[in-house]
KOLBATI-665460 format. One line per 5 residues: their letters; for each residue x, y, z of C-alpha. Coordinates in steps of 0.02 Angstrom, whole numbers, always signed. Each point is the difference from the previous one (the first is absolute). Example, Ala and Ser with C-alpha at 12.3 -4.5 7.8 and 13.67 -1.06 7.14 Angstrom:
2
as	+615:-225:+390 | +69:+172:-33
//
This chain:
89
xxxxx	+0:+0:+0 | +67:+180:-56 | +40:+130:+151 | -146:+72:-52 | -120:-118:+16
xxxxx	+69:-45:+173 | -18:+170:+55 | -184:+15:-60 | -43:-175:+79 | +104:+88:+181
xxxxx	-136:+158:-45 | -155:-125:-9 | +48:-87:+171 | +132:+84:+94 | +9:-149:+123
xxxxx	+70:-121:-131 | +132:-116:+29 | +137:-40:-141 | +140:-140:+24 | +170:+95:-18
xxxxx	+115:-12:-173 | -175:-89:-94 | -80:+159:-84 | +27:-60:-163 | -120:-164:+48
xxxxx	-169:+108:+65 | -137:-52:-118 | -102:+87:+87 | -142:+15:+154 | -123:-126:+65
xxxxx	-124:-6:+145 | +64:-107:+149 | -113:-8:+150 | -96:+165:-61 | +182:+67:-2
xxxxx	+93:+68:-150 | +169:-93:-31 | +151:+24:-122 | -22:-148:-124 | +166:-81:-43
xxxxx	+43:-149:-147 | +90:-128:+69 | +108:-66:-124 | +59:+183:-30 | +69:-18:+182
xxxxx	+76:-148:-20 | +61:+16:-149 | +89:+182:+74 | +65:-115:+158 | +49:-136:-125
xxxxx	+135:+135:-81 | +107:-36:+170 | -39:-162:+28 | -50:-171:-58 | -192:+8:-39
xxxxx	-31:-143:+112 | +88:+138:+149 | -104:+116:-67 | -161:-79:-6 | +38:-57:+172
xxxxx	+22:+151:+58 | -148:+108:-77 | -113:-131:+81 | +64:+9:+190 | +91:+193:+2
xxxxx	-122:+107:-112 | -162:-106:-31 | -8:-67:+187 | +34:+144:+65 | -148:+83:+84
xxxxx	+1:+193:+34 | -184:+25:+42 | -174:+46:-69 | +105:+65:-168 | +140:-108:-10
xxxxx	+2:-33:-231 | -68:-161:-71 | +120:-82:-121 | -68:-105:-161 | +92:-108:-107
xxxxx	-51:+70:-181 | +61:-122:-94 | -75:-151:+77 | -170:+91:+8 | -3:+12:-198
xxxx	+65:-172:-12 | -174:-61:+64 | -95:+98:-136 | +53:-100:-145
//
């Protein structure tokens, strides 16, 4: 997601949470308990980890440091893109 579009989605919900060094893999917003969340792609963050370190490091580490970790009412919800259009063919 551009600067931009990261600063209008901070303007819509000042509260927002974003996970550090992962701008570039906001898709976007979603509803999470009646709560408006940053929306992240998965593999983007993996594959970003995955530059440093085996993906199978990576992968492992997405799921227990960023997508395990809880940070309240607007902690983001992470997707895996990829997989999700697998299932529509």
């Amino acid at each position: 997601m551009t600067k931009e579009q990261l600063e209008k989605m901070s303007a819509f919900d000042g509260e927002i949470l974003l996970a550090d060094g992962f701008d570039e893999c906001v898709v976007g917003m979603t509803l999470s308990d009646d709560e408006w969340v940053a929306l992240y792609d998965a593999t983007l963050v993996v594959n970003q980890l995955a530059r440093d370190m085996p993906y199978e490091c990576a992968m492992e580490f997405f799921e227990f440091n960023i997508e395990g970790a809880y940070m309240g009412k607007k902690t983001p919800v992470f997707i895996f893109m990829d997989q999700a259009d697998d299932t529509l063919d």
